[in-house]
C-alpha positions in Angstrom: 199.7 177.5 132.2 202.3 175.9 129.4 204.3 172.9 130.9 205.1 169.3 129.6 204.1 166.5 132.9 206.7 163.0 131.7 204.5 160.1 132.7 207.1 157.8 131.6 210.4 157.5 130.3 211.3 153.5 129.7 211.2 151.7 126.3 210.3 148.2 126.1 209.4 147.7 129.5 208.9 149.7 133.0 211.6 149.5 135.2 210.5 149.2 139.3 209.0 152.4 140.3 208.7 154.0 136.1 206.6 153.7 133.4 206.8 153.5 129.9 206.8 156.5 127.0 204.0 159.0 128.1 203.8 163.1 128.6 201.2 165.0 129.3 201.0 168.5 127.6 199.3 171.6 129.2 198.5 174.8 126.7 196.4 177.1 128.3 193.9 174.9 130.2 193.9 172.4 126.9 195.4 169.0 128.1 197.2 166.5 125.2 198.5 163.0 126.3 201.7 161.9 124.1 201.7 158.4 123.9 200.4 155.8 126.9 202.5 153.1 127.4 202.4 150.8 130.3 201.7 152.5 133.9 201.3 155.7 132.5 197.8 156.0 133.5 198.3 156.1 137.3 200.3 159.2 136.6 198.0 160.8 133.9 195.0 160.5 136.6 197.4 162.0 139.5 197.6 165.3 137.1 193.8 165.0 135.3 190.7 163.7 137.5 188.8 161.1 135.7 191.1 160.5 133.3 189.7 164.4 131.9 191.8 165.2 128.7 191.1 167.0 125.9 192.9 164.8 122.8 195.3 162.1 122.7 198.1 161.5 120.4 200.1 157.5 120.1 202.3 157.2 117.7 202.9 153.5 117.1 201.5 150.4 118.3 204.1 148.8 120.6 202.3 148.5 123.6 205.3 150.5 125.5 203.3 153.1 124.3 199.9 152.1 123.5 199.1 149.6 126.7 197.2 152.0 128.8 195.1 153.3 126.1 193.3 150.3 126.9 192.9 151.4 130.7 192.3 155.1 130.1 189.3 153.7 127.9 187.8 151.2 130.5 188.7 154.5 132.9 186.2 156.6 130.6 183.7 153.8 129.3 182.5 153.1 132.5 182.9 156.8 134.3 179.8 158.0 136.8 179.0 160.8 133.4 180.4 160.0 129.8 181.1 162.6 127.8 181.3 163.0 124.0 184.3 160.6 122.3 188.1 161.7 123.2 190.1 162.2 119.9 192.4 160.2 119.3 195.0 161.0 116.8 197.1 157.7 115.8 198.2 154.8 113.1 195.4 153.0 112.8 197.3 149.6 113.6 197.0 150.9 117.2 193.4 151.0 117.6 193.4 147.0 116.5 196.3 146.4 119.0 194.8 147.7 121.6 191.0 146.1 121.1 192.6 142.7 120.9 192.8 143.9 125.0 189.4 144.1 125.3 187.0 141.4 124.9 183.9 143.7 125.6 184.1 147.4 125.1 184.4 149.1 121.6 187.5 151.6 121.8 185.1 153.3 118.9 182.5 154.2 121.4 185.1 156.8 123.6 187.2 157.2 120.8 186.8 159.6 118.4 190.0 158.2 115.7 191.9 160.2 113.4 194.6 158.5 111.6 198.4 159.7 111.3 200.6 160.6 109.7 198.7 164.2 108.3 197.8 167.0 110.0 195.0 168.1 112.0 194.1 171.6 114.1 193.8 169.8 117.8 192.8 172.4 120.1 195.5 175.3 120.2 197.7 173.2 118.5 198.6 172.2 114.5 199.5 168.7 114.4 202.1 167.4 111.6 202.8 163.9 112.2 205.6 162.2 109.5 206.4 158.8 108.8 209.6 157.8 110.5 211.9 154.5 110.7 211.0 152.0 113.3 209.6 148.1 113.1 205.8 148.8 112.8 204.0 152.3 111.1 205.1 155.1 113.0 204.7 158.9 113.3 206.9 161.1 114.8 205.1 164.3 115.8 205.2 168.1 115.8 202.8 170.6 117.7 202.6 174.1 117.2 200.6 176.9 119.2 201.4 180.4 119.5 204.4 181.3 121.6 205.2 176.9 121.5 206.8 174.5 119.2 207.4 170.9 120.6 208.5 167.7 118.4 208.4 164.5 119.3 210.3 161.3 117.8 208.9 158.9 119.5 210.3 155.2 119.6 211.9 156.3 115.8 214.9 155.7 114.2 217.7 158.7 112.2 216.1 160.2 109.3 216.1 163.2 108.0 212.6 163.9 108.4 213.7 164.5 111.9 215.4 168.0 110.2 211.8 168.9 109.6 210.0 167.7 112.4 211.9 169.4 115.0 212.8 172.4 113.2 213.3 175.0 115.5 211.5 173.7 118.4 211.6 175.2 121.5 211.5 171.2 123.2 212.5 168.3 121.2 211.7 165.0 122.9 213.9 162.4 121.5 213.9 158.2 122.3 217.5 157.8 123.3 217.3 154.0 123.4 220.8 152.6 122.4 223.2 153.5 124.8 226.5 154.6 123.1 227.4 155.2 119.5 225.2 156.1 116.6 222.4 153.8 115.5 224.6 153.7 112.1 226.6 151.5 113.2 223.7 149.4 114.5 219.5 148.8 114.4 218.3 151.6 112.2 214.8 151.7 114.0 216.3 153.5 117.2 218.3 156.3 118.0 221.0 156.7 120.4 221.5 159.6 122.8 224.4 160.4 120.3 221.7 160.6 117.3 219.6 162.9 119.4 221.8 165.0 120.0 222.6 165.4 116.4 219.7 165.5 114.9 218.8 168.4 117.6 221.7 170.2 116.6 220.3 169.8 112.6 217.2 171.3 113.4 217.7 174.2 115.4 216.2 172.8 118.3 216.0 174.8 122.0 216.3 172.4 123.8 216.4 168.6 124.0 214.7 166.2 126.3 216.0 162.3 126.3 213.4 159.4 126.7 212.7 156.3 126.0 216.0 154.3 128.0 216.2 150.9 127.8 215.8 149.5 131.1 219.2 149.4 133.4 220.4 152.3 131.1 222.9 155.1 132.5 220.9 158.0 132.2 223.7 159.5 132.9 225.6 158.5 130.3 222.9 159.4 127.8 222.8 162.6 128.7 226.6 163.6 128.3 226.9 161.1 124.9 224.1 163.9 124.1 225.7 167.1 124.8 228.6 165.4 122.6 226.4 166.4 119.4 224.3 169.4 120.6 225.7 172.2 122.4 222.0 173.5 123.7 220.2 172.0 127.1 220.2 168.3 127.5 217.8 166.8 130.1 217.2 163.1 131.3 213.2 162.9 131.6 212.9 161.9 134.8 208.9 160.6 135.9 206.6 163.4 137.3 209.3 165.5 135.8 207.6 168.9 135.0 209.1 171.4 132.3 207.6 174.9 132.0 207.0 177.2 128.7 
């Protein structure tokens, strides 16, 4: 089984009834969470008992995509049997950002932390994470397996590393948090649904999955300024929103 679960889909903050930036990948019984912002754990325990995954992967520490680190880490701490520490590939401003959560458990002692950007072997996957635009460090991630490529940009801004980064994916999952025109004519630290679109469209990508909308955003909107700069499949991440390999 191959398939992508969306936990959430809101920047900044969860709108009632969503969550904030988190997926859930599935490779062949291997299971790696993308980010874990705020009320993505409810979600993430719906799919994996106990919290059960196999790696982790954050890419910045805004807590829109970080906050429920800190739960899914009480969630294991203090589980019935622990197991050995979950890797947790990330900038390392994220593990501080999250401790300053937790007055009494060590992330360190479930966490097993690898820093990004570089590149690990995570399971079935290689994981290349680059340096991309945004207000704190930030990695934008790719994962490749056999028969799968998936990028992720993350909470990023336009850069051409995003050429590399999703080159040729089959899914590239892109913030689309301006609503309108291209971040060039605004904050350079986030992409529009515009700039996803193009920067799909400059990689090769399959197909292109929008995320991160500000709250009170028209989704719908998104997704046709979108299909104005890539001609391949557009979709709105929607929560519990499951896309099969």
């Amino acid at each position: 089984m191959r398939r992508l679960t969306v936990l959430g889909t809101c920047g900044a903050w969860p709108e009632a009834g969503r969550s904030a930036s988190g997926f859930l990948l599935e490779y062949d019984g291997f299971r790696l969470v993308l980010d874990l912002g705020y009320a993505t754990l409810p979600r993430l325990l719906e799919c994996c008992a106990d919290g059960q995954v196999d790696a982790v992967v954050v890419t910045h520490e805004h807590p829109d995509h970080c906050a429920d680190l800190s739960a899914l880490c009480r969630s294991l701490h203090f589980a019935e049997e622990r197991r050995a520490r979950l890797p947790l590939y990330c900038p390392l401003g994220v593990i501080g950002r999250v401790q300053a959560m937790e007055p009494t458990e060590d992330l360190l002692d479930v966490f097993d932390v690898h820093s990004l950007p570089s590149s690990h072997q995570v399971g079935p996957f290689r994981l290349d994470a680059m340096l991309l635009p945004h207000h704190v460090p930030h990695a934008g991630v790719r994962l490749t397996a056999p028969g799968l490529t998936l990028a992720y940009s993350g909470d990023a801004g336009p850069d051409p590393a995003l050429a590399r980064l999703a080159a040729g994916a089959d899914l590239f999952i892109a913030g689309a948090t301006l609503q309108g025109a291209s971040a060039d004519s605004g904050d350079h630290h986030l992409m529009s649904a515009v700039d996803a679109g193009a920067w799909a469209t400059r990689a090769g990508a399959k197909r292109l999955l929008l995320t991160h909308f500000w709250p009170g955003s028209d989704r719908t909107r998104s997704t046709a300024d979108a299909c104005s700069s890539f001609s391949g499949e557009v979709i709105a991440a929607e929560e519990s929103m499951v896309l099969s390999f």
